[in-house]
N, C-alpha and C positions, 0 to 999 in steps of 0.2 A: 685901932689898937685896943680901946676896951672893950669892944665885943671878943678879941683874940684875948682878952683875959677873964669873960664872963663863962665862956664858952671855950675851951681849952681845944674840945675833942674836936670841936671846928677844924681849927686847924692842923690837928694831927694828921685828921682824915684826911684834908685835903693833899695835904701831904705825902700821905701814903699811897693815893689813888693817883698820883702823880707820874705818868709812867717813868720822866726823868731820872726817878727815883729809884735802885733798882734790888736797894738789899732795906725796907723797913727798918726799925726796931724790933725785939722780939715781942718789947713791952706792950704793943699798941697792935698784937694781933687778933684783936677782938672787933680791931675799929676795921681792922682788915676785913674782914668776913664781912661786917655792915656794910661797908660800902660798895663790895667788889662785885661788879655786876652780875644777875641771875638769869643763864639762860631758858628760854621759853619755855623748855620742854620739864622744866623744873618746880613750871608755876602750874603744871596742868594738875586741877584735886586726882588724887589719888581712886576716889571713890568714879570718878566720872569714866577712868579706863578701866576700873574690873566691871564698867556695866555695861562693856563691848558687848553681843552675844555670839556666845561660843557654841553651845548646846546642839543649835539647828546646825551648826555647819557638822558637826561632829555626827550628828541623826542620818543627815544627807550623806555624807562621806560612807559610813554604814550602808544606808541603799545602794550606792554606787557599786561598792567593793562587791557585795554580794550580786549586784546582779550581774557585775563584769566576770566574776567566780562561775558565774553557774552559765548564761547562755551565751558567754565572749571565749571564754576556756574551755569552758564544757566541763568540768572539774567534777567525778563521781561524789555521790552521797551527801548534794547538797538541797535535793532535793526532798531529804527528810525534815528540811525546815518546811517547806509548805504542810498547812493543816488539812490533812486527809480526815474528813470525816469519818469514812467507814474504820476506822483503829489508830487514831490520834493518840501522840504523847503527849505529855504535860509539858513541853518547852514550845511547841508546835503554834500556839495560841498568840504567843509573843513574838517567836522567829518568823512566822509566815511575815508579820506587820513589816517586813524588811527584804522581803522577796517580790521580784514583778516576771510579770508573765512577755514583756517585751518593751522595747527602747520606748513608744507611745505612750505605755502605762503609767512606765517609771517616771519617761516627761512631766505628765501632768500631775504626778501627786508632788514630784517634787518641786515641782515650780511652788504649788499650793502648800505645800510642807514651810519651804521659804519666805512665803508671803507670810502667811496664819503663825508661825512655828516663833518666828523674828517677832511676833506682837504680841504671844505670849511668853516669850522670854525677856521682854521687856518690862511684862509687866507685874511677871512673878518668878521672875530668875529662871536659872539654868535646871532649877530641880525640878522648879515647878512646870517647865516644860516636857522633862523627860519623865515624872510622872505621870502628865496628861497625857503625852504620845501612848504613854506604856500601858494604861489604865483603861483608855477608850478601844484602840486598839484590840487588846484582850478582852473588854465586854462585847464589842463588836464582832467579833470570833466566836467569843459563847453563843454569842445570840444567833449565831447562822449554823451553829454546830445542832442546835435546839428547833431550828423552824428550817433546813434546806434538807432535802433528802441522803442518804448517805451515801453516794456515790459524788457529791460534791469534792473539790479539793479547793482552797481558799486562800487566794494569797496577795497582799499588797498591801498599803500602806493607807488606804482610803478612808476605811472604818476610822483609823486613828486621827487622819485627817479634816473628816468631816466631825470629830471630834474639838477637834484643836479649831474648829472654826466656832462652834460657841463657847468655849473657854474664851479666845479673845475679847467675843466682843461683849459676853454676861460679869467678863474679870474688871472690865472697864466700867461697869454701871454699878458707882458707888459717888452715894450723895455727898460723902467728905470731902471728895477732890473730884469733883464733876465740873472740872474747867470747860471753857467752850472750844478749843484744842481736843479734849476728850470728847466731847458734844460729836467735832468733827467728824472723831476718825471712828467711835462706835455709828455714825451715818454710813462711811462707805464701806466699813468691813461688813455692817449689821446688814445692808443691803444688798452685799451681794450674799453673803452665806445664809440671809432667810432664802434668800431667789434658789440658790443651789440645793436647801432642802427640800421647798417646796416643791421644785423638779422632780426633784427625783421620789418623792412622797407623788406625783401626779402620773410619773410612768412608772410604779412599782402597780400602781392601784390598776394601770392601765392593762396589765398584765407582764410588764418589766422589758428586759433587752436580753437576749442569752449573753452567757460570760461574762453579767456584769452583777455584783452582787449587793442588790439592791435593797436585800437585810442589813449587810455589814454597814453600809452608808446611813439609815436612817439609825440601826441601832447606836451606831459612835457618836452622831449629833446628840442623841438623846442623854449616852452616857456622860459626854462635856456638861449639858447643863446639870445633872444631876452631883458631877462632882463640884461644881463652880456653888449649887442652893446646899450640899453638905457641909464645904466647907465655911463658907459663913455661917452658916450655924455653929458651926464649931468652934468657929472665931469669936462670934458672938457669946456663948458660953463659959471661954477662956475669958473675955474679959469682965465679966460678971462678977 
């Protein structure tokens, strides 16, 4: 009895959570809200579900359509997205990064798209992935457009790829938050994507493979680190 008079809302609430009970007062709908239980999906932070990633699936879905468009349909004039060296447009550079030459091609960049694509968008959102695809991508382009003869035509997702494999694991090697979690996962990204360019830096030296282009792959590895040491700088400078 004198806790039910020290403590009032005690008992209101209980009261009111009472299912017995089936019309409250109007007065005590505050103690309603308190008490009434909160489902699961209520308590998930907000911020934890927009850091799903969305980006790569949406990149992937892009490769898919296009290359179901052009060698599943046959569908004219889609072909002007591949980069023709010998008289290239200026969209050519960016559209080829989203066209394949056959169901193997496409396999392998997007499985790698996937893997590398998901760990940089993790680790600098949704823009900062579709930047890096978009950036490396098109240096990786320039650069074969610059050193491959002009009867080349160029087209895939690799350059950007082998891109997106040093953005993840150079975006991660930052002494502020160098947990041992992080420690971890730049080991096994970092060692398979040195392995993957030093291959292919071993058989381009070699005299390379036909059909595979072995500029676009070193140049996009090179353009990721280049844009991964700009922007720290940049960052570095903003906070200054």
């Amino acid at each position: 009895r004198s806790l039910a008079r020290s403590r009032p809302e005690l008992t209101a609430c209980s009261r009111l959570c009472d299912p017995r009970l089936s019309s409250p007062p109007a007065s005590h709908a505050c103690h309603l809200r308190a008490c009434t239980p909160v489902a699961s999906a209520a308590i998930v932070p907000e911020t934890k579900r927009q850091q799903q990633p969305t980006a790569v699936y949406a990149l992937l879905m892009a490769n898919f359509a296009l290359f179901g468009a052009d060698k599943v349909l046959g569908l004219a004039g889609l072909q002007q997205l591949y980069l023709w060296h010998a008289g290239w447009r200026w969209w050519q550079p960016l559209s080829s990064t989203f066209c394949h030459a056959s169901r193997a091609h496409l396999s392998g960049n997007a499985f790698l798209l996937l893997l590398f694509g998901r760990s940089v968008e993790d680790e600098l959102g949704w823009a900062g992935l579709v930047f890096s695809y978009a950036f490396c991508g098109v240096a990786a382009n320039f650069a074969s457009l610059v050193l491959l003869p002009s009867s080349t035509v160029s087209l895939g997702a690799s350059g950007a790829v082998f891109g997106l494999f040093a953005v993840s694991v150079l975006a991660r090697l930052s002494w502020r938050d160098l947990g041992w979690r992080k420690l971890v996962e730049v080991a096994v990204l970092g060692q398979f994507a040195f392995g993957q360019v030093l291959k292919e830096a071993q058989v381009a030296a070699g005299g390379g493979i036909a059909g595979i282009n072995h500029v676009a792959h070193l140049s996009g590895a090179g353009a990721g680190v280049l844009l991964v040491v700009a922007m720290r700088r940049l960052l570095a400078q903003m906070e200054e």
